[in-house]
DRENTI-703303 format. One record per atom (N, C-alpha, C): residue number from 1; residue in three letters; atom name; x, y, z. Coordinates in Angstrom, 1 decimal, padded with zeros to 4 digits. Example, Ala and Ser with C-alpha at 12.3 -4.5 7.8 and 13.67 -1.06 7.14 Angstrom:
% DRENTI-703303
{1,Ala,N,{013.2,-005.7,007.8}}
{1,Ala,CA,{012.3,-004.5,007.8}}
{1,Ala,C,{013.2,-003.3,007.8}}
{2,Ser,N,{012.8,-002.2,007.1}}
{2,Ser,CA,{013.7,-001.1,007.1}}
{2,Ser,C,{012.9,000.0,007.9}}
//
This chain:
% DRENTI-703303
{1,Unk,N,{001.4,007.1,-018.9}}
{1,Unk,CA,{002.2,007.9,-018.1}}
{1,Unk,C,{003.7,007.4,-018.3}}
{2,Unk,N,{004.4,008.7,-018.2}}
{2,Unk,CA,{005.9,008.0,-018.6}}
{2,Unk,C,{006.8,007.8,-016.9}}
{3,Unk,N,{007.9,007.5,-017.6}}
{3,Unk,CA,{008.4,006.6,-016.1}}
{3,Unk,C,{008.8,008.2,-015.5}}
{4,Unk,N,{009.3,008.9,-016.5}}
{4,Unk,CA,{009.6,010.5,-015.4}}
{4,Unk,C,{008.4,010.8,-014.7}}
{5,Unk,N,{007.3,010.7,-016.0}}
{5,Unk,CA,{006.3,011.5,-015.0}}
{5,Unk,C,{006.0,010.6,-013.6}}
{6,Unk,N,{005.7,009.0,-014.0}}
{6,Unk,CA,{005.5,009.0,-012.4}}
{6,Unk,C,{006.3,009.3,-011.0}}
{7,Unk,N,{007.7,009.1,-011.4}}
{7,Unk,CA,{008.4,009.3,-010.4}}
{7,Unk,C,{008.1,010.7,-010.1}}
{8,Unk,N,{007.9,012.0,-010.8}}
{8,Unk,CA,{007.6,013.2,-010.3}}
{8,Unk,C,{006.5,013.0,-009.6}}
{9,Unk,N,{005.3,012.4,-010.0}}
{9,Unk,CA,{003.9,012.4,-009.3}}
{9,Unk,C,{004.0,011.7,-007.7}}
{10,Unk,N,{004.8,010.2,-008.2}}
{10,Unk,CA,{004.9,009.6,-006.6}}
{10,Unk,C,{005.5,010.6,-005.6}}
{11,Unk,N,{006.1,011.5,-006.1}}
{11,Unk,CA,{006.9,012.4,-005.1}}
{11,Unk,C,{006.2,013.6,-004.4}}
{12,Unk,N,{005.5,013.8,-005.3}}
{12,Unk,CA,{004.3,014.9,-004.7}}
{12,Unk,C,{003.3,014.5,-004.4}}
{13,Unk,N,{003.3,013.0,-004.3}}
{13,Unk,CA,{002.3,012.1,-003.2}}
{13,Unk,C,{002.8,012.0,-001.7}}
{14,Unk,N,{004.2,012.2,-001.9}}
{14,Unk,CA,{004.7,012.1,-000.6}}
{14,Unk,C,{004.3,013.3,-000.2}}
{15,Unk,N,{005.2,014.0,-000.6}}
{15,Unk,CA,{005.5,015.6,000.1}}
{15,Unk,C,{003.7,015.8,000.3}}
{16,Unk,N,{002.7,015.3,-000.3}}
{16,Unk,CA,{001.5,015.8,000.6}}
{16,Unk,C,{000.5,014.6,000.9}}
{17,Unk,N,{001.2,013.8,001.7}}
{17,Unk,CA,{000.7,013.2,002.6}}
{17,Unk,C,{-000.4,013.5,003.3}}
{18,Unk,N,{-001.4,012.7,003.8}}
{18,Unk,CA,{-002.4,012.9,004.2}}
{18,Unk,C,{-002.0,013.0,005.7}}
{19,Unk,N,{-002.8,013.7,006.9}}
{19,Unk,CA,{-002.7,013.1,008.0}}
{19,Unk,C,{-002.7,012.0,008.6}}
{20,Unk,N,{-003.6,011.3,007.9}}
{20,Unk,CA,{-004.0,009.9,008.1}}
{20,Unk,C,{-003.0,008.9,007.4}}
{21,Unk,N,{-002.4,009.3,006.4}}
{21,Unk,CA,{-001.1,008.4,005.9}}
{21,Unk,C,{000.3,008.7,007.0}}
{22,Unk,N,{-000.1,010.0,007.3}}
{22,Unk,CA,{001.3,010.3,008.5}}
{22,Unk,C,{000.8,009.1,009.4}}
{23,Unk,N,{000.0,009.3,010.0}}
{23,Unk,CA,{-000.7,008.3,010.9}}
{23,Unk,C,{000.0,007.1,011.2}}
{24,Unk,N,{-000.4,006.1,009.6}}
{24,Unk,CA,{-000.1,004.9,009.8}}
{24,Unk,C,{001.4,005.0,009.5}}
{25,Unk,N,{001.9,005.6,009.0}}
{25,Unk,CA,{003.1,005.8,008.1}}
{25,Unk,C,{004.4,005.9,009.3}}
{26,Unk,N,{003.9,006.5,010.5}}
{26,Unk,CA,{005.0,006.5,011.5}}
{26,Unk,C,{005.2,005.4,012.1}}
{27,Unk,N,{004.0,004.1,011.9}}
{27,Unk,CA,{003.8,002.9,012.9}}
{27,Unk,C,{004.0,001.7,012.1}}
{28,Unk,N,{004.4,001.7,010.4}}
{28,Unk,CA,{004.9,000.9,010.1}}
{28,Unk,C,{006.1,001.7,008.9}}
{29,Unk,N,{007.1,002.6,008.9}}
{29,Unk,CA,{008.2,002.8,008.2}}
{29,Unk,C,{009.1,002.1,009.0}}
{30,Unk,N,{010.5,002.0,008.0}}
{30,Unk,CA,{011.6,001.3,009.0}}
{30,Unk,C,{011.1,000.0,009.5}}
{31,Unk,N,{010.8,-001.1,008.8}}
{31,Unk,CA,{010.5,-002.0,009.2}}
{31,Unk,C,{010.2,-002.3,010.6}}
{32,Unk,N,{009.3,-001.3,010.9}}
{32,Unk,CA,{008.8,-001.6,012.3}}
{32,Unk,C,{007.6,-002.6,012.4}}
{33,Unk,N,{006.7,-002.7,011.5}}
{33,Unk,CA,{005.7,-004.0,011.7}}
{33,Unk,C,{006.0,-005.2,011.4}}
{34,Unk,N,{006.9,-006.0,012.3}}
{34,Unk,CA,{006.9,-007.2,012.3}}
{34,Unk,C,{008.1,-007.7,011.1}}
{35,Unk,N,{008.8,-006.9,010.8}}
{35,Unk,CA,{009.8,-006.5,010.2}}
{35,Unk,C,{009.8,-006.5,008.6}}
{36,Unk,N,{008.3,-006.3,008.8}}
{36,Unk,CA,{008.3,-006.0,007.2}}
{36,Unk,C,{008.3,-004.9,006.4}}
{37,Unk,N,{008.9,-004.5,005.1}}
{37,Unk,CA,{009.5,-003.3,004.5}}
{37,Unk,C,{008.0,-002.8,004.0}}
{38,Unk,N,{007.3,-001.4,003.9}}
{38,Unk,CA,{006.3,-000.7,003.1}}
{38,Unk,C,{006.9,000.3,002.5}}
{39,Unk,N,{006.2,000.6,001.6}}
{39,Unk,CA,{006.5,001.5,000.6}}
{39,Unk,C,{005.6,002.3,000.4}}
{40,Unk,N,{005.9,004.1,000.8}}
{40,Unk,CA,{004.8,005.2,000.4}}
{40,Unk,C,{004.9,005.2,-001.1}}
{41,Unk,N,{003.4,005.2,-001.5}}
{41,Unk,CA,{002.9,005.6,-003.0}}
{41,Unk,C,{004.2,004.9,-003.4}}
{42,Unk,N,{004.1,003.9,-004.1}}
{42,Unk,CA,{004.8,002.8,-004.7}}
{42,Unk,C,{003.8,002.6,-005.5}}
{43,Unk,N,{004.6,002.9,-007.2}}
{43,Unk,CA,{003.7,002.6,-008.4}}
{43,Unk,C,{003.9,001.1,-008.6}}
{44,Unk,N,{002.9,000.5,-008.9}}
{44,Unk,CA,{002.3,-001.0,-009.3}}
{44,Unk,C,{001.6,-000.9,-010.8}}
{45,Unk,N,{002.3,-001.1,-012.0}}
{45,Unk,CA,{002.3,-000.6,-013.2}}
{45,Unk,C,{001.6,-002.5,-013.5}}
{46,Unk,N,{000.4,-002.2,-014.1}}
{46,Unk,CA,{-000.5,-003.6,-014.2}}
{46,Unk,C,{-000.5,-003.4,-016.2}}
{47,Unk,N,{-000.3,-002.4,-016.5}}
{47,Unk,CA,{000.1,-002.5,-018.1}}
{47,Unk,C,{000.9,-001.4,-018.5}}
{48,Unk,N,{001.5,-002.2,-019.8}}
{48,Unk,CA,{002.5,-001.0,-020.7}}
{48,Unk,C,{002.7,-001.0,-022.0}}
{49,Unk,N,{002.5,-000.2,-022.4}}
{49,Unk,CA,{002.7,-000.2,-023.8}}
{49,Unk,C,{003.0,001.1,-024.8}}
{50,Unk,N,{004.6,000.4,-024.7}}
{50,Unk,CA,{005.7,000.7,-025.6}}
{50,Unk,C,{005.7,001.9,-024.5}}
{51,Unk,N,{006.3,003.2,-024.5}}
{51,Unk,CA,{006.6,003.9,-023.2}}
{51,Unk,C,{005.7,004.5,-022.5}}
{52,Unk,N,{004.2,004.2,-022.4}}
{52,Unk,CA,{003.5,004.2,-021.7}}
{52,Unk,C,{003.0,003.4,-020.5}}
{53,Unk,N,{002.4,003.9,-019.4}}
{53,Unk,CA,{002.6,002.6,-018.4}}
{53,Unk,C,{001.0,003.1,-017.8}}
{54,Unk,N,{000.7,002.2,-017.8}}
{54,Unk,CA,{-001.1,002.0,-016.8}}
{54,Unk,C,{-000.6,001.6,-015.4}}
{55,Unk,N,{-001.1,002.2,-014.4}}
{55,Unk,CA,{-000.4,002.3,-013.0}}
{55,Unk,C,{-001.8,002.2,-012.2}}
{56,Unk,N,{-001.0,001.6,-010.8}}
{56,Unk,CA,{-002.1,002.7,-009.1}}
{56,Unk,C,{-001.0,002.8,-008.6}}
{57,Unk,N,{-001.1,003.6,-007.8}}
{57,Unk,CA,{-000.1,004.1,-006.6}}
{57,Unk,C,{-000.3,004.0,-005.4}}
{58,Unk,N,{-000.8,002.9,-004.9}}
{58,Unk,CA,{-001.4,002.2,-002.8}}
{58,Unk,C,{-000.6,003.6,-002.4}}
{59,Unk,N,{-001.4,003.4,-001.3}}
{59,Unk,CA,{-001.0,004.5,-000.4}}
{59,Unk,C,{000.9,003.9,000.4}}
{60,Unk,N,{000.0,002.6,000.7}}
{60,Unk,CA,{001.2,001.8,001.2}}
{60,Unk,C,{001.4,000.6,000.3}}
{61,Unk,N,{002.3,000.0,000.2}}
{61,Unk,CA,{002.8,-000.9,-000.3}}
{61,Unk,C,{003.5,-002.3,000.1}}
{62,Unk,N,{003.4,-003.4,000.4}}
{62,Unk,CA,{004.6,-003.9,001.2}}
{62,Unk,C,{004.7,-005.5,-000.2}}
{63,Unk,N,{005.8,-005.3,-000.5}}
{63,Unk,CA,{006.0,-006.0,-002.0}}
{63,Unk,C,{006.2,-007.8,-001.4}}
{64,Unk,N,{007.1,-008.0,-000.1}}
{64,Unk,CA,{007.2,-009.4,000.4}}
{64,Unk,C,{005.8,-010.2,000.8}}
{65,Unk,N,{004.6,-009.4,001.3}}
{65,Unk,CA,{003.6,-009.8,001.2}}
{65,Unk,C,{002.3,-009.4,000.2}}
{66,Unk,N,{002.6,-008.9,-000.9}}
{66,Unk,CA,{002.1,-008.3,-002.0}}
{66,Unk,C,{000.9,-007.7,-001.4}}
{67,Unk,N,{000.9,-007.2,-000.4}}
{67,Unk,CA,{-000.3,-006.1,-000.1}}
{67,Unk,C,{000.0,-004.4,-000.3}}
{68,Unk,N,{-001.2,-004.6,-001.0}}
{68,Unk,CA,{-001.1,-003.1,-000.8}}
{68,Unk,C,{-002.3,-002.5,000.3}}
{69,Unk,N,{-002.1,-001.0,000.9}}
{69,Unk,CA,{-003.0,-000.8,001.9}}
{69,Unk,C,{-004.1,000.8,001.3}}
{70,Unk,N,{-004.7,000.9,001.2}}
{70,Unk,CA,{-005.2,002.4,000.9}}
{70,Unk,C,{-006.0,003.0,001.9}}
{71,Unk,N,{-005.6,004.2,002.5}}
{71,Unk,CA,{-006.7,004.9,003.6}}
{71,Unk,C,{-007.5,005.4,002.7}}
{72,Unk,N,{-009.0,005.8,003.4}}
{72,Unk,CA,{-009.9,005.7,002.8}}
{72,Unk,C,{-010.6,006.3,003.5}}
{73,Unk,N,{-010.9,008.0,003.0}}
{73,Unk,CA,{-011.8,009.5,003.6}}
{73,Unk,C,{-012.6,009.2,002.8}}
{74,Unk,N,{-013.5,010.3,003.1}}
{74,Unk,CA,{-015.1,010.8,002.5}}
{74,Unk,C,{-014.8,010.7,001.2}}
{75,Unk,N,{-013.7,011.0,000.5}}
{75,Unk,CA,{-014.3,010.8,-001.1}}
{75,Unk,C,{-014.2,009.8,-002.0}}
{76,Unk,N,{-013.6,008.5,-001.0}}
{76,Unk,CA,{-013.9,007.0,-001.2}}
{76,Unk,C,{-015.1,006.5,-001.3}}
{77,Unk,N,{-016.2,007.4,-000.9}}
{77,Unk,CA,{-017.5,007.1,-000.5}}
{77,Unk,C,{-018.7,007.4,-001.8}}
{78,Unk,N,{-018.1,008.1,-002.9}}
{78,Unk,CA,{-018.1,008.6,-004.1}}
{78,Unk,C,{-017.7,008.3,-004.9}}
{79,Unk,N,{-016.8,007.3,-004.8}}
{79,Unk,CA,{-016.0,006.7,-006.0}}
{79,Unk,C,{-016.3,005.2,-006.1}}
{80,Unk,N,{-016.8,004.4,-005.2}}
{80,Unk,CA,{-016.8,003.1,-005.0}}
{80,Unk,C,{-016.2,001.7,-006.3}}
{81,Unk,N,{-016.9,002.4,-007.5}}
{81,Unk,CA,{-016.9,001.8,-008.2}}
{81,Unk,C,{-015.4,002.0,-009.0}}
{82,Unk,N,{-014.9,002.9,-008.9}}
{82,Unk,CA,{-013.9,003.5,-009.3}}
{82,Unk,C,{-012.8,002.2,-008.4}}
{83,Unk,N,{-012.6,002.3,-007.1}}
{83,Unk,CA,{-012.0,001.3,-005.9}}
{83,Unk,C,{-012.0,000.1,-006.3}}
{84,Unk,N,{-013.5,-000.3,-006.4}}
{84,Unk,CA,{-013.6,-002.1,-007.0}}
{84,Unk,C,{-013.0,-002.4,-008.3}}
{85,Unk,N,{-012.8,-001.6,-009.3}}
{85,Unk,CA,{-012.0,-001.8,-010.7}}
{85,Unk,C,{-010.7,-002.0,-009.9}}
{86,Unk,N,{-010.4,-000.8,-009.4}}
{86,Unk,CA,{-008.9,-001.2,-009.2}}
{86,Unk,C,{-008.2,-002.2,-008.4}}
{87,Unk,N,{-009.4,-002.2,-007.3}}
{87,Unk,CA,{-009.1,-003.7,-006.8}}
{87,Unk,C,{-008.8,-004.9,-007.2}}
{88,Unk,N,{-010.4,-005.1,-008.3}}
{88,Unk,CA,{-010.1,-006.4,-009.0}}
{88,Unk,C,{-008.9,-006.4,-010.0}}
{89,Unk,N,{-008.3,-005.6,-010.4}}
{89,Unk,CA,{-006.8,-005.3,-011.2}}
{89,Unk,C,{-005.9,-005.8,-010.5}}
{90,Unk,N,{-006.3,-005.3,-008.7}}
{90,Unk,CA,{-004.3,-005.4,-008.1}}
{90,Unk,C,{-004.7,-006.5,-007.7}}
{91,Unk,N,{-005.8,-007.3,-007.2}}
{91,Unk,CA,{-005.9,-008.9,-007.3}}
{91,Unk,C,{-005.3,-009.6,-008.2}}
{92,Unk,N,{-005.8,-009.5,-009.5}}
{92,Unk,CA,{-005.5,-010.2,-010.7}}
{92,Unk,C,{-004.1,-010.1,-010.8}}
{93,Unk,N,{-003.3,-009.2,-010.0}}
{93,Unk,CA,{-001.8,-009.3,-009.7}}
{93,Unk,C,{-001.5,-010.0,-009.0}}
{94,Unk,N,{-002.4,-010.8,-007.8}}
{94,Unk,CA,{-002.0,-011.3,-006.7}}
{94,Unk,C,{-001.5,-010.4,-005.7}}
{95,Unk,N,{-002.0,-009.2,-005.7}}
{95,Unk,CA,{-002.3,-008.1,-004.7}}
{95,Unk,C,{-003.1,-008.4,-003.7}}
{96,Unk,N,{-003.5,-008.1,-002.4}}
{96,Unk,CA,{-004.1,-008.2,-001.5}}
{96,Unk,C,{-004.4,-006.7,-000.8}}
{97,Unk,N,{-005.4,-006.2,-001.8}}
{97,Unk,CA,{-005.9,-004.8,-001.0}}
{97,Unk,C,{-006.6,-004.8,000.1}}
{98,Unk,N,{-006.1,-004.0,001.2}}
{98,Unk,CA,{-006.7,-003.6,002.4}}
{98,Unk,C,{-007.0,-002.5,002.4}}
{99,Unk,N,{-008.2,-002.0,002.6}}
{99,Unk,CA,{-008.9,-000.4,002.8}}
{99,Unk,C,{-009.0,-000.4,004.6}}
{100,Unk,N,{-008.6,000.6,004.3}}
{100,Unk,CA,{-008.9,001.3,005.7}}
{100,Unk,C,{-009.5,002.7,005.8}}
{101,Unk,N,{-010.3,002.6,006.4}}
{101,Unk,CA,{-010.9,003.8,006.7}}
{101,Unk,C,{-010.2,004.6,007.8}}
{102,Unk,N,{-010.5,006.2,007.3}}
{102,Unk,CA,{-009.8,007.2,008.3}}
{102,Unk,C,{-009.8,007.3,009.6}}
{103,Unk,N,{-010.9,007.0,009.7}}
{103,Unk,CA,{-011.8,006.8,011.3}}
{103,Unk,C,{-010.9,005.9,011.8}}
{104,Unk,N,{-010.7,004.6,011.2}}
{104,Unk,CA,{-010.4,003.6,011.9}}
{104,Unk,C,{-009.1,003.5,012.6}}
{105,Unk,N,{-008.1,004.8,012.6}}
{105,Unk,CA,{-006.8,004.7,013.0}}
{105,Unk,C,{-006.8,005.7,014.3}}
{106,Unk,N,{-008.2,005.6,014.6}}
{106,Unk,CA,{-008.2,006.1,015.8}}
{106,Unk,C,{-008.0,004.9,017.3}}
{107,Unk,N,{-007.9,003.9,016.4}}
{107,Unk,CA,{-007.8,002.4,017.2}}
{107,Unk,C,{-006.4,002.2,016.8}}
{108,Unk,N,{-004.8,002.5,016.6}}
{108,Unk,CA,{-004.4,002.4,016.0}}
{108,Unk,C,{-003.8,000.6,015.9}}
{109,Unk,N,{-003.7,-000.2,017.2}}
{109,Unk,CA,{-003.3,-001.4,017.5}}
{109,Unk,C,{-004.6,-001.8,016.6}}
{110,Unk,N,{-005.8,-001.8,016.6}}
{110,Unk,CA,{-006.2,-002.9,016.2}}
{110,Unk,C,{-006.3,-002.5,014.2}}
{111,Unk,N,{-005.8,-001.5,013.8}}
{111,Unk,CA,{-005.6,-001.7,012.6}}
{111,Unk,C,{-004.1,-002.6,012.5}}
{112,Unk,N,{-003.2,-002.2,012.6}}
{112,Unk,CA,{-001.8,-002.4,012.9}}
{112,Unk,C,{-002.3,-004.4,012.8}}
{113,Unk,N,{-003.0,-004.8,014.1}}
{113,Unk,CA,{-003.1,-006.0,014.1}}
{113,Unk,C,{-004.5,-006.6,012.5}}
{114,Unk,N,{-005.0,-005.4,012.2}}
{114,Unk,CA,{-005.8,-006.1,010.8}}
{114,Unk,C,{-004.6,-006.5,009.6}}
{115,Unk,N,{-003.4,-005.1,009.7}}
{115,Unk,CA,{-002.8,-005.7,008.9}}
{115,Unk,C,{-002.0,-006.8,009.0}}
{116,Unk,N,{-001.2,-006.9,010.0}}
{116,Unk,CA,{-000.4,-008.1,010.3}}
{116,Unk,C,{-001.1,-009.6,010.0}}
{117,Unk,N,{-002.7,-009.5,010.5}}
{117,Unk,CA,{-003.1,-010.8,010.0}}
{117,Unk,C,{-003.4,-010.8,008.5}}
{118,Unk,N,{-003.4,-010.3,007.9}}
{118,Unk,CA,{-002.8,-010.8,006.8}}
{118,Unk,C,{-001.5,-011.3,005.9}}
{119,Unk,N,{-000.3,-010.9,006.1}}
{119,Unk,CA,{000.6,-011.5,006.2}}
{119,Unk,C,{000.7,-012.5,006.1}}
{120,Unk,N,{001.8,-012.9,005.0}}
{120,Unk,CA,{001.3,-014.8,004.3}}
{120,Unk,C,{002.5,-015.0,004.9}}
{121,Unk,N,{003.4,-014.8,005.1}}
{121,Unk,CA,{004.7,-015.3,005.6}}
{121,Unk,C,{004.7,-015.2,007.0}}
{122,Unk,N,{005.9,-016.4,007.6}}
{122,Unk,CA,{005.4,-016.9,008.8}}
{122,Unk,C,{006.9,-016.0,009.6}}
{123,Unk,N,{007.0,-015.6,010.5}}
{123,Unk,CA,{007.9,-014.9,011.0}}
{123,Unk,C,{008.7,-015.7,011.6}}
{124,Unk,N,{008.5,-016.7,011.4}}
{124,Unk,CA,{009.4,-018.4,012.3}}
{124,Unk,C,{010.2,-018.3,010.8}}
{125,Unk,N,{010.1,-018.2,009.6}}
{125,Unk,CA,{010.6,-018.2,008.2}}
{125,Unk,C,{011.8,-018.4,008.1}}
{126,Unk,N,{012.9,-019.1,007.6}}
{126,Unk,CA,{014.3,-018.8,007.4}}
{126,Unk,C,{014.5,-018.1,006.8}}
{127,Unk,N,{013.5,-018.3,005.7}}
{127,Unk,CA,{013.8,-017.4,004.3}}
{127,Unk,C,{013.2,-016.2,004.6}}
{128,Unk,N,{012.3,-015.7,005.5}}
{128,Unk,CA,{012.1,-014.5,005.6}}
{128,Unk,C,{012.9,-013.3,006.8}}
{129,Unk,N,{013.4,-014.3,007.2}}
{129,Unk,CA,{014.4,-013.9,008.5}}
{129,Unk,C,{015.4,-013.1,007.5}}
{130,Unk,N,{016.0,-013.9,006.6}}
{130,Unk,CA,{017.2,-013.8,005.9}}
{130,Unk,C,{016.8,-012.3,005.2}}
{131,Unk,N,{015.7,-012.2,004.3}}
{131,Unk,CA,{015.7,-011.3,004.5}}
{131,Unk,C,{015.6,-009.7,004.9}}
{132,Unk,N,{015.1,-010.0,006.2}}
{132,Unk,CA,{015.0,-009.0,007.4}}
{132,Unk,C,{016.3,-008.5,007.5}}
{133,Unk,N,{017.2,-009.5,007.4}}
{133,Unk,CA,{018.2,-008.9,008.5}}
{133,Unk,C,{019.4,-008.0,007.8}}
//
């Protein structure tokens, strides 16, 4: 994929957001969680070669704690193996994929709190402060 195309594609990832990405997406934009920045559909290009690029696009993104987050409906349930490839990829980046299921943002505090404990950086941080601010 070339770099125009994905920027066209990540954009019509936005514009059709899931409900369930509105969901989480109002409760951590604007560095509202704990002040850390996410990124909707943020391509993570794991190979390239020469103007081609091998990509995923997380649903969410958050680059200071290299996680990415993916909600996860019924047709995650069909693909499984399709998921664990990609996982073991954004690992091998030192990614930290969290799935979440749709269902599950019907709790929305205790997702919110699944993500936060992951979080490698300590919010006492100087160096992460500095960045916040």
């Amino acid at each position: 994929m070339k770099y125009s195309d994905i920027k066209q594609f990540k954009q019509t990832l936005r514009k059709k957001a899931t409900p369930s990405e509105q969901v989480l997406w109002k409760h951590i934009r604007r560095r509202q969680l704990k002040g850390r920045k996410f990124l909707r559909q943020h391509a993570i290009v794991y190979d390239s070669n020469n103007k081609e690029h091998f990509l995923f696009i997380p649903d969410f993104y958050c680059k200071d704690e290299q996680l990415a987050i993916e909600l996860d409906g019924k047709i995650h349930d069909f693909q499984k193996a399709k998921d664990q490839n990609r996982d073991e990829i954004l690992r091998d980046l030192d990614i930290t994929v969290l799935r979440i299921k749709n269902e599950e943002l019907s709790d929305i505090q205790k997702v919110l709190d699944k993500i936060t404990s992951l979080f490698k950086q300590n919010d006492d941080d100087p160096v992460f402060k500095r960045k916040t601010q």
